[in-house]
MARVO-707379 format. One record per residue: residue number from 1; y, x, z of N, C-alpha, C in turn; residue in three letters. Coordinates in pm, 1 decimal. Each point is the difference from the previous one (the first is absolute). Example, Ala and Ser with C-alpha at 12.3 -4.5 7.8 and 13.67 -1.06 7.14 Angstrom:
// MARVO-707379
i = 1 nY = -569.0 nX = 1319.0 nZ = 780.0 caY = 119.0 caX = -89.0 caZ = 0.0 cY = 120.0 cX = 90.0 cZ = 0.0 aa = ALA
i = 2 nY = 105.0 nX = -35.0 nZ = -72.0 caY = 119.0 caX = 82.0 caZ = 6.0 cY = 109.0 cX = -77.0 cZ = 73.0 aa = SER
This chain:
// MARVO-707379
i = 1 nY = -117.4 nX = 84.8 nZ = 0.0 caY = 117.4 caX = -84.8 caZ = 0.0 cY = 124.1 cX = 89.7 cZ = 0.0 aa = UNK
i = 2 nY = 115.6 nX = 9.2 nZ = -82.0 caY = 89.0 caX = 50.8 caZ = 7.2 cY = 112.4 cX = -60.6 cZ = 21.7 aa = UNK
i = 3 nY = 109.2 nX = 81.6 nZ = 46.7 caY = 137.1 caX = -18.8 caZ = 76.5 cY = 48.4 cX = -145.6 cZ = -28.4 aa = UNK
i = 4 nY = 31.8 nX = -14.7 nZ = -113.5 caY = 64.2 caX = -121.7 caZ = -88.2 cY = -82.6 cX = -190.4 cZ = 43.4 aa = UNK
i = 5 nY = -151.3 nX = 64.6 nZ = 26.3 caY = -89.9 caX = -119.8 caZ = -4.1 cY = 14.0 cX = -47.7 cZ = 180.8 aa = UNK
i = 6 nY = -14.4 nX = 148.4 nZ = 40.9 caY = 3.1 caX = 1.5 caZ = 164.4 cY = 166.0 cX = -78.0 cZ = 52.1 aa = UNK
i = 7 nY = 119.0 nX = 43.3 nZ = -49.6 caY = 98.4 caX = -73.5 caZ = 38.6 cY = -10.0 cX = -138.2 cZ = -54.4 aa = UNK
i = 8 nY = -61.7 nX = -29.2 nZ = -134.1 caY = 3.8 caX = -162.3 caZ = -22.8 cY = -109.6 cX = -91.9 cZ = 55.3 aa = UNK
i = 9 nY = -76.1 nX = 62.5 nZ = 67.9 caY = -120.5 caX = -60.3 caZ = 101.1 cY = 126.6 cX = -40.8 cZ = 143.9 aa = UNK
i = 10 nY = 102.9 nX = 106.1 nZ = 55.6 caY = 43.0 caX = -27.3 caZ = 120.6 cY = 95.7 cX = -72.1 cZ = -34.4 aa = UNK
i = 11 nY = 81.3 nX = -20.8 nZ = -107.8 caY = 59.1 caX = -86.7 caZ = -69.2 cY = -44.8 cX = -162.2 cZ = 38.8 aa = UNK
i = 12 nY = -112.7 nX = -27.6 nZ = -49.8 caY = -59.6 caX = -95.0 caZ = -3.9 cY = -47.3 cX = -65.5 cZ = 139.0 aa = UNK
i = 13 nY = -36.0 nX = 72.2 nZ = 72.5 caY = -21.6 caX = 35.7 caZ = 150.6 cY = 114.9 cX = -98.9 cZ = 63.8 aa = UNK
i = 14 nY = 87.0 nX = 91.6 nZ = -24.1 caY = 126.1 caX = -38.4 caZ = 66.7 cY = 92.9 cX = -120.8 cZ = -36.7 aa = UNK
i = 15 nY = -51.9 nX = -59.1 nZ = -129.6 caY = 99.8 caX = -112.2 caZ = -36.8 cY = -63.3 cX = -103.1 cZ = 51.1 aa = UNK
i = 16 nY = -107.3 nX = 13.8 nZ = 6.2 caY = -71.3 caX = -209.6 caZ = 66.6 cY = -34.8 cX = -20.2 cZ = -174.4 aa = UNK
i = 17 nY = -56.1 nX = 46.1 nZ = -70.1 caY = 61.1 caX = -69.9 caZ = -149.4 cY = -204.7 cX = 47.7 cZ = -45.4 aa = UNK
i = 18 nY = -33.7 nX = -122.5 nZ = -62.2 caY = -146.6 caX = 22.7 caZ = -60.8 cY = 9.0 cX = 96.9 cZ = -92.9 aa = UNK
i = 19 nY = -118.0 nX = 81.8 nZ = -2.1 caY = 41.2 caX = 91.0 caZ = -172.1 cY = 26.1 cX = -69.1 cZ = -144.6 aa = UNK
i = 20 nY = -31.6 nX = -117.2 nZ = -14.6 caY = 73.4 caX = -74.1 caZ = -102.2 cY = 143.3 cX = 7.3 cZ = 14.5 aa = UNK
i = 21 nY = 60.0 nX = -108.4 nZ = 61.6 caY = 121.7 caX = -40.6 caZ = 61.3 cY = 78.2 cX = 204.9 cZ = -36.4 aa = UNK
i = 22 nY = -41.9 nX = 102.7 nZ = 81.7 caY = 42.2 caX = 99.7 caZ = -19.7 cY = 25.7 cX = 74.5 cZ = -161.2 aa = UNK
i = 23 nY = -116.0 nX = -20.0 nZ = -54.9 caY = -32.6 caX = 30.4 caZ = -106.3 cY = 91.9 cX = -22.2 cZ = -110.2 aa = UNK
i = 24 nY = 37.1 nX = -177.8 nZ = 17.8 caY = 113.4 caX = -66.2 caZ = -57.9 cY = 100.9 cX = 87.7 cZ = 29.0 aa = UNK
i = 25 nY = 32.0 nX = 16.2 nZ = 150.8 caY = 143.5 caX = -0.6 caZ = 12.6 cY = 55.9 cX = 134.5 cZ = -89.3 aa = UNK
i = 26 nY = -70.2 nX = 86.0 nZ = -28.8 caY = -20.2 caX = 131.6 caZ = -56.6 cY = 32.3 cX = -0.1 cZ = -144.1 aa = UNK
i = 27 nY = -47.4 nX = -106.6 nZ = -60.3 caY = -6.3 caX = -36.0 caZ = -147.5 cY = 133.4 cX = -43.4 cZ = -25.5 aa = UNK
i = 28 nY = 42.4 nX = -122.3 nZ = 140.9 caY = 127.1 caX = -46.8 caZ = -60.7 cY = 100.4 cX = 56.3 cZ = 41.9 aa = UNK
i = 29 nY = -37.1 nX = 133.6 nZ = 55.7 caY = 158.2 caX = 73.6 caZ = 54.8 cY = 54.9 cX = 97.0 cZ = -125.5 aa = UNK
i = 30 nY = 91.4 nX = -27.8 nZ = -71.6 caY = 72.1 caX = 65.6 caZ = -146.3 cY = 22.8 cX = 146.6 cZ = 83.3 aa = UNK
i = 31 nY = -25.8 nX = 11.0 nZ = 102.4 caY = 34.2 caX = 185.2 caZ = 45.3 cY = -83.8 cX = 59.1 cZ = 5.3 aa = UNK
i = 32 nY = -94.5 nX = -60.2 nZ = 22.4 caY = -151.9 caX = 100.2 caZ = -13.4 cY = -23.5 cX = 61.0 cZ = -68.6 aa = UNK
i = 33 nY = -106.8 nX = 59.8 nZ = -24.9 caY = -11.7 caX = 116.0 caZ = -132.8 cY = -94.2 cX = -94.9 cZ = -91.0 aa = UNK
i = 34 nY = 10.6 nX = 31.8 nZ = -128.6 caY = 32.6 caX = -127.6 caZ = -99.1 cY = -226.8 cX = 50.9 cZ = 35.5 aa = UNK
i = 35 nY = -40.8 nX = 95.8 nZ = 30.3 caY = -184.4 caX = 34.3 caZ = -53.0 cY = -20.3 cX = -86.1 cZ = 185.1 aa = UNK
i = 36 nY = 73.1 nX = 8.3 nZ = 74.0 caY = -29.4 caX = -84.4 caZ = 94.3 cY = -18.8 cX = -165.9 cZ = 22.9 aa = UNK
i = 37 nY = 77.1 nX = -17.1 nZ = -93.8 caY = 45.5 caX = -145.5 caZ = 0.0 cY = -129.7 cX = -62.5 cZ = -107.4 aa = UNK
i = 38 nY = -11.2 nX = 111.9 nZ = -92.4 caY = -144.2 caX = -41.3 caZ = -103.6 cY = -143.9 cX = -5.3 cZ = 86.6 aa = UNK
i = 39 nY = 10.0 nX = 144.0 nZ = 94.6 caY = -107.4 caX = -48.8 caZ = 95.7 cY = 12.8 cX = -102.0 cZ = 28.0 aa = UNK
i = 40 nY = 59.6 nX = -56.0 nZ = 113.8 caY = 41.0 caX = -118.0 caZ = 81.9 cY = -46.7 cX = -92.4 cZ = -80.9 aa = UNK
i = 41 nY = 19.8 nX = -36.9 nZ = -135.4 caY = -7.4 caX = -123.0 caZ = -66.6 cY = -112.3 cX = -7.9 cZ = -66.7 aa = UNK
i = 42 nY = -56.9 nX = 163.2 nZ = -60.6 caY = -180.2 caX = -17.1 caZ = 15.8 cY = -88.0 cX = -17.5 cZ = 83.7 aa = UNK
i = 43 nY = 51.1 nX = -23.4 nZ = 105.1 caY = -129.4 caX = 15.6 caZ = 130.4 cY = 59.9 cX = -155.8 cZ = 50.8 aa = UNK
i = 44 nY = 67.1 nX = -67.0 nZ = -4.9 caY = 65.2 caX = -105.4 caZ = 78.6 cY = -89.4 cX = -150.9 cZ = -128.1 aa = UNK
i = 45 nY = 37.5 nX = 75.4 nZ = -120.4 caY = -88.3 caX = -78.2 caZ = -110.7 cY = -104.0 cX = -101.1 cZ = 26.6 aa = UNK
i = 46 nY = -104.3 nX = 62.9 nZ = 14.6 caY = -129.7 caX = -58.4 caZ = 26.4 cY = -1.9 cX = -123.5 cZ = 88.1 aa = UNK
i = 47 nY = 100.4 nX = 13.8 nZ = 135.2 caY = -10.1 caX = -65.1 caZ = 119.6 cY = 116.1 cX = -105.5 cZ = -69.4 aa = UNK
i = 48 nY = 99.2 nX = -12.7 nZ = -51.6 caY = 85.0 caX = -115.7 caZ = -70.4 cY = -23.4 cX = -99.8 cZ = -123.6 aa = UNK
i = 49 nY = -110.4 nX = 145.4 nZ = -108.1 caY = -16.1 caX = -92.3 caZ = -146.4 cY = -169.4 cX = -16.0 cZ = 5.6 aa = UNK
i = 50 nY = -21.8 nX = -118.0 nZ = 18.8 caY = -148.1 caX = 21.1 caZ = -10.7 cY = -26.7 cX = 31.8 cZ = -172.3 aa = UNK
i = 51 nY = -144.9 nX = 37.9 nZ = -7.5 caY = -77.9 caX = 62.7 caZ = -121.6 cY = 17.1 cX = -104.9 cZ = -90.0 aa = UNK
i = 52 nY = 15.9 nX = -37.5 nZ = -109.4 caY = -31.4 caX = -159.2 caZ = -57.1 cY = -163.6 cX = 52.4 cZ = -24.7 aa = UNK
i = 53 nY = -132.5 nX = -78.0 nZ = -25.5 caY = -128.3 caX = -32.2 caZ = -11.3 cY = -19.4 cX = 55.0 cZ = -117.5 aa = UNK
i = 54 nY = -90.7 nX = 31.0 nZ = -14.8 caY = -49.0 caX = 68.0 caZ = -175.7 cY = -35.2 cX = -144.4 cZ = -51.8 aa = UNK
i = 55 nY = 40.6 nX = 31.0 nZ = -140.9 caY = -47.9 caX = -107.6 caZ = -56.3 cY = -113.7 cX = -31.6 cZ = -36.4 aa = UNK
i = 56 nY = -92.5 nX = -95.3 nZ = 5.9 caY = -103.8 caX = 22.4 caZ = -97.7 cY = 13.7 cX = -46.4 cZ = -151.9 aa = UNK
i = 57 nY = -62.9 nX = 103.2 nZ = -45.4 caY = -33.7 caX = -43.4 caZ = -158.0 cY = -115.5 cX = -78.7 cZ = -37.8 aa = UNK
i = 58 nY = 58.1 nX = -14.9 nZ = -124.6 caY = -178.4 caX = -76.0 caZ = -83.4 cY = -16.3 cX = 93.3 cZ = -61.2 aa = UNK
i = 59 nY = -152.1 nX = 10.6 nZ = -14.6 caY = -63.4 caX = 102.5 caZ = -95.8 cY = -122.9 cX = -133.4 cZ = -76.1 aa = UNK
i = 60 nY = 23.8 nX = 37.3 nZ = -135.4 caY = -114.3 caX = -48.8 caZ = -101.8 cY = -126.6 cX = 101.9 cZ = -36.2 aa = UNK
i = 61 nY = -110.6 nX = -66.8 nZ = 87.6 caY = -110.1 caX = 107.5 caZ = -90.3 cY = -115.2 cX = -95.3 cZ = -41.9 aa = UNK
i = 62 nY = -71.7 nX = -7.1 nZ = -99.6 caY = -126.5 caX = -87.8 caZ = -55.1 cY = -118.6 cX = 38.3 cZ = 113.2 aa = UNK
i = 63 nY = -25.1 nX = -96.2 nZ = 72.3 caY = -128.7 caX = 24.0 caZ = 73.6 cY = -58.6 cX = -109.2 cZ = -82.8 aa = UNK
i = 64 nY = -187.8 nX = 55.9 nZ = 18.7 caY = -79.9 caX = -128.0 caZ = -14.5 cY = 3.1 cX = -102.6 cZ = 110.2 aa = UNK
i = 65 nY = -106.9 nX = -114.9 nZ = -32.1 caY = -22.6 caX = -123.4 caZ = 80.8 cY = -49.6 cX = 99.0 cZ = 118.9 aa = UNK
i = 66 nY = 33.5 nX = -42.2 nZ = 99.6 caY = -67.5 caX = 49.9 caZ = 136.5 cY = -15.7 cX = -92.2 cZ = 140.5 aa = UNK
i = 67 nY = -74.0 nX = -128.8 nZ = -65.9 caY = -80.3 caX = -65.3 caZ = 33.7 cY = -138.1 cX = 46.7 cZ = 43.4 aa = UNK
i = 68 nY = -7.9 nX = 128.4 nZ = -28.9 caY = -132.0 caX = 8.9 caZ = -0.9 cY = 12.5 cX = 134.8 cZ = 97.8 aa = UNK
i = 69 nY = -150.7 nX = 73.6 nZ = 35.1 caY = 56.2 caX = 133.4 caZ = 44.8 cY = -15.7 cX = 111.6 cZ = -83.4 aa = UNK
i = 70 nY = -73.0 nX = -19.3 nZ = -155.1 caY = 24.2 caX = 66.9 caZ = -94.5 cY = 136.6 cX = 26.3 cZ = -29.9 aa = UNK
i = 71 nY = 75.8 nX = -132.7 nZ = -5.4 caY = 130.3 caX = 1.5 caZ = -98.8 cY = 73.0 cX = 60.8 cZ = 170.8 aa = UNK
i = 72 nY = 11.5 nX = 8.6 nZ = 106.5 caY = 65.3 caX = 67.8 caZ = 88.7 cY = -3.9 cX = 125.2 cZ = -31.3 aa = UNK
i = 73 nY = -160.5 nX = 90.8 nZ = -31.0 caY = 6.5 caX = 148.6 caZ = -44.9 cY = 68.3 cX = 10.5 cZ = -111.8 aa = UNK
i = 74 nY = -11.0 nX = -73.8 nZ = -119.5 caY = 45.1 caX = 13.8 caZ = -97.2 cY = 173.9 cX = 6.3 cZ = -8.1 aa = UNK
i = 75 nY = 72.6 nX = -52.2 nZ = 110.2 caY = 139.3 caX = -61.4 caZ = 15.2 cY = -16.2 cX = 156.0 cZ = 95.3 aa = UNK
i = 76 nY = -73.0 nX = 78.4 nZ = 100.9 caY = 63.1 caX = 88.4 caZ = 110.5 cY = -10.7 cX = 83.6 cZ = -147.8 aa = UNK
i = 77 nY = -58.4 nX = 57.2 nZ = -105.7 caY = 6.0 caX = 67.8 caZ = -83.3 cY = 110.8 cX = -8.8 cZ = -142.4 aa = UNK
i = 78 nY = 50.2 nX = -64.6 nZ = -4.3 caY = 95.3 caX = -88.4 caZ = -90.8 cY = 122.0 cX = 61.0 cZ = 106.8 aa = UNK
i = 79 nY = 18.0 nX = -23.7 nZ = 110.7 caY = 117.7 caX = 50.1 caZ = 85.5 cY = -37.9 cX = 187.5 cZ = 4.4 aa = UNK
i = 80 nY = -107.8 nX = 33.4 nZ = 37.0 caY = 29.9 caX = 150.4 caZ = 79.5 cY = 47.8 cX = 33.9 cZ = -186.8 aa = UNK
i = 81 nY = -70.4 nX = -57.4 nZ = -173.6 caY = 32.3 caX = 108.8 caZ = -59.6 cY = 200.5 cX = -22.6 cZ = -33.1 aa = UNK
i = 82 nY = 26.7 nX = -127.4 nZ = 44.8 caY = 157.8 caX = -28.9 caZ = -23.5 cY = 97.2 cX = 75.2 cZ = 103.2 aa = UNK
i = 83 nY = -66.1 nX = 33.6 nZ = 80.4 caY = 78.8 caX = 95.9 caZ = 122.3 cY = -45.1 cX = 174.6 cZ = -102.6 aa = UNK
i = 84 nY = -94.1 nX = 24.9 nZ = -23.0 caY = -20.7 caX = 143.3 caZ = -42.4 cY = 72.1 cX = -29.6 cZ = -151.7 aa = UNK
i = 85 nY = 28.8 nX = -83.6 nZ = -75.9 caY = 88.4 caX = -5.7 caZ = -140.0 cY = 135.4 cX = -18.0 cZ = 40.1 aa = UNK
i = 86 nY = 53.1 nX = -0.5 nZ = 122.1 caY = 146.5 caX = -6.4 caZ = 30.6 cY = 46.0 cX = -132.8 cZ = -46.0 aa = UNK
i = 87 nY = -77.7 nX = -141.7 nZ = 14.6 caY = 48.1 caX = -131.5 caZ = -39.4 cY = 97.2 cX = -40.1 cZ = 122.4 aa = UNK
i = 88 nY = -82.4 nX = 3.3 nZ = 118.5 caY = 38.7 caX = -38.6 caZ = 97.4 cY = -36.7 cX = 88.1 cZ = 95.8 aa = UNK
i = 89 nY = 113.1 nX = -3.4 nZ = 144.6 caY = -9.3 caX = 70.5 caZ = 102.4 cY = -125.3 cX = 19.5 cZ = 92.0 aa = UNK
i = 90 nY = -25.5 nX = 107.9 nZ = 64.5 caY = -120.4 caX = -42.3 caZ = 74.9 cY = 21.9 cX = -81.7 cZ = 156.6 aa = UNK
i = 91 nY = 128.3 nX = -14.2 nZ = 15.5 caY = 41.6 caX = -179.5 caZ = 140.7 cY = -35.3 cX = -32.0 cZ = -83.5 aa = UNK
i = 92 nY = 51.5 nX = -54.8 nZ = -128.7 caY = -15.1 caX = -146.9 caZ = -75.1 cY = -155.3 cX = -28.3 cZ = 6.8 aa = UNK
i = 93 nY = -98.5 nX = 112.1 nZ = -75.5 caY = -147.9 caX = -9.7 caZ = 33.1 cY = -1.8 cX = -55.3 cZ = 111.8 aa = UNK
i = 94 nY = 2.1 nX = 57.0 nZ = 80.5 caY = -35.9 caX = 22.6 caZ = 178.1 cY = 33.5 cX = -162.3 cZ = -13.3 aa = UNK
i = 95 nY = 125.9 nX = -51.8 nZ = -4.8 caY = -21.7 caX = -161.5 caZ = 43.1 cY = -76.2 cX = -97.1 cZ = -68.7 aa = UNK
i = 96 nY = -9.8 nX = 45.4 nZ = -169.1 caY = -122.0 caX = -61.5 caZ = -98.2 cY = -155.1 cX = 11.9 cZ = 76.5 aa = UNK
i = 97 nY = 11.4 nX = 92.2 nZ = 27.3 caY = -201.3 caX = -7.2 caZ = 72.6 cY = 40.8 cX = -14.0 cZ = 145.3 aa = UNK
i = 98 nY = 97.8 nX = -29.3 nZ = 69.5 caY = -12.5 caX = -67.1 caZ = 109.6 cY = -61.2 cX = -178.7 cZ = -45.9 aa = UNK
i = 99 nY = 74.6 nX = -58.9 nZ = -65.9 caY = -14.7 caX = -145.1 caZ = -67.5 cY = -179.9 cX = 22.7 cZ = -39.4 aa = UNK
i = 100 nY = -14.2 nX = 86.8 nZ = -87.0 caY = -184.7 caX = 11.3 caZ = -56.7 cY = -90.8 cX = 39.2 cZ = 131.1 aa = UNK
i = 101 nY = 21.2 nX = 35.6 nZ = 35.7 caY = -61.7 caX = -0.6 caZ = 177.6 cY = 0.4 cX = -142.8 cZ = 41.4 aa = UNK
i = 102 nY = 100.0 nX = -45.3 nZ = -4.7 caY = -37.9 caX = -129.3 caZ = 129.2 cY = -45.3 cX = -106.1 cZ = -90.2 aa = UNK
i = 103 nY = 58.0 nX = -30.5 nZ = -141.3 caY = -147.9 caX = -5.3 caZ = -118.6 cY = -141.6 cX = 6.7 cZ = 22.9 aa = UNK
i = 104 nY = -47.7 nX = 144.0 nZ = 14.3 caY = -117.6 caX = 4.4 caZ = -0.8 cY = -46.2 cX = -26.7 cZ = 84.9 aa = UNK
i = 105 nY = 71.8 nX = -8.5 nZ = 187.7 caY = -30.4 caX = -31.6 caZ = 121.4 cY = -55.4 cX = -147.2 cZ = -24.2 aa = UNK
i = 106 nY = 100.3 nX = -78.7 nZ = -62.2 caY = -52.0 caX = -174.3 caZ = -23.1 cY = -98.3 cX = 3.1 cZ = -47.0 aa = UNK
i = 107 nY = -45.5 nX = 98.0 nZ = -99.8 caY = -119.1 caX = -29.2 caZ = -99.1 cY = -93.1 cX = 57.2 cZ = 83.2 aa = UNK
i = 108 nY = -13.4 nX = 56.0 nZ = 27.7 caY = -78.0 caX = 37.4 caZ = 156.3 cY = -58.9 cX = -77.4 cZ = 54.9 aa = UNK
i = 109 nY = 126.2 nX = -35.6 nZ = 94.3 caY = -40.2 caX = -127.5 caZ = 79.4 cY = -76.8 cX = -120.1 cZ = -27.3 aa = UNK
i = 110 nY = 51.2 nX = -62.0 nZ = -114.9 caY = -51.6 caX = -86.1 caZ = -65.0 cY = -154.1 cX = 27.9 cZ = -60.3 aa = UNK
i = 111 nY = -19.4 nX = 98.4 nZ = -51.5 caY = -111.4 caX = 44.6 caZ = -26.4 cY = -116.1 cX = -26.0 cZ = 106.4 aa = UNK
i = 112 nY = 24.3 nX = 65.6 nZ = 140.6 caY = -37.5 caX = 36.4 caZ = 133.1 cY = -71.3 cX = -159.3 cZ = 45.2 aa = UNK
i = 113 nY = 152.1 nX = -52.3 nZ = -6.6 caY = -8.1 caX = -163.8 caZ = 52.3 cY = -123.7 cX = -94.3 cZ = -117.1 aa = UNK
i = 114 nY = 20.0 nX = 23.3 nZ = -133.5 caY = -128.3 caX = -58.4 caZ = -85.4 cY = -142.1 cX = 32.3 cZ = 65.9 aa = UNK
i = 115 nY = 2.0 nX = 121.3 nZ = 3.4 caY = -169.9 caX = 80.7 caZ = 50.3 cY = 14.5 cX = -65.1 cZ = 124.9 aa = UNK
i = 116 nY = 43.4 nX = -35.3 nZ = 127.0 caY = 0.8 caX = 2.2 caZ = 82.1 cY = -54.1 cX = -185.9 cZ = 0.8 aa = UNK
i = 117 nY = 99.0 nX = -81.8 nZ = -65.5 caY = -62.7 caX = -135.5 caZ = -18.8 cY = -145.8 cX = 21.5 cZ = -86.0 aa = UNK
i = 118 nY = -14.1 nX = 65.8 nZ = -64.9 caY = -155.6 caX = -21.7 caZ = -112.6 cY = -74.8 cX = 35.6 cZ = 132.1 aa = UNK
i = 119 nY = 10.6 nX = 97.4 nZ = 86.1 caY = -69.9 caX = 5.3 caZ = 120.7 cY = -56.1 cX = -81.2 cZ = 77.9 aa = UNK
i = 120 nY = 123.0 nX = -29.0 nZ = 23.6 caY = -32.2 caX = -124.9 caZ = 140.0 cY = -60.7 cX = -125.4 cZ = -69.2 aa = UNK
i = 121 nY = -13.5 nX = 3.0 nZ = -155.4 caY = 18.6 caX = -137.3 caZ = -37.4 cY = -186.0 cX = 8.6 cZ = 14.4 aa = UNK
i = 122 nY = -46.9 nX = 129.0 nZ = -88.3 caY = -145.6 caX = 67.0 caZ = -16.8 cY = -32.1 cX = 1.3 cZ = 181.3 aa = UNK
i = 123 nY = 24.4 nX = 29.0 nZ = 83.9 caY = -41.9 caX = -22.0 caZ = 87.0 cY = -26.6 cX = -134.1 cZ = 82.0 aa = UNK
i = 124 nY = 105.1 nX = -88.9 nZ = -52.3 caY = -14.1 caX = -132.2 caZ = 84.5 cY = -131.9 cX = -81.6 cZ = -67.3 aa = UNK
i = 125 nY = -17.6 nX = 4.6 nZ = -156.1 caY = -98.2 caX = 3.4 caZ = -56.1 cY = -146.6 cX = 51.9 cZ = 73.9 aa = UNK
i = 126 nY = 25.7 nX = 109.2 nZ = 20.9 caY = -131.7 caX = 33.7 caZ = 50.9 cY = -60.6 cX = -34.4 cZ = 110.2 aa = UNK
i = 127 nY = 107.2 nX = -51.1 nZ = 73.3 caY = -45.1 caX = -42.8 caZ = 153.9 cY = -30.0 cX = -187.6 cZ = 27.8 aa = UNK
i = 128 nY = -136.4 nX = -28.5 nZ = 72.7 caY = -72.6 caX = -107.5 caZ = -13.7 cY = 116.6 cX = -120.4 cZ = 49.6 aa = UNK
């Protein structure tokens, strides 16, 4: 820590004043030194202007039907070669096979849940 940082720490100390509130007062004093006042107003930034949100985009890419869990491999392969041809980003991927995941999770399930009734159905059958 040097001289300059150490007096504007007791500075701060001593006014009652938050390091924002301080930070400001620094920016808006026309006597300050003009690389001080740019500090002051880069570091005070963050805490006054919030970030605005990234936007999202649309991205167009041809997947097959993926109804199925063929056409899911066929669609995770259709995306990894459009990310390696520079079509689209690899977030943009990343949120495309988030969606083909919970896709194939239903088809899953559903799958799971069929076998599971042919079961019980073959079993109730069998019993007198």
């Amino acid at each position: 820590m040097n001289k300059k940082h150490t007096d504007m720490l007791a500075s701060i100390s001593e006014s009652g004043q938050t390091p924002v509130e301080y930070m400001l007062s620094i920016m808006r004093d026309e006597n300050a030194d003009t690389k001080d006042r740019a500090w002051a107003a880069e570091k005070a930034a963050p805490y006054i202007h919030a970030r605005p949100a990234p936007m999202a985009s649309r991205i167009e890419i041809e997947l097959p039907n993926t109804s199925t869990i063929d056409g899911i491999k066929s669609a995770m392969a259709a995306i990894t070669r459009a990310v390696s041809g520079g079509e689209i980003a690899p977030s943009e991927a990343q949120g495309v096979v988030s969606i083909l995941e919970a896709q194939r999770k239903a088809i899953e399930t559903g799958e799971i849940l069929e076998r599971l009734e042919a079961l019980e159905s073959s079993l109730n059958k069998a019993q007198p």
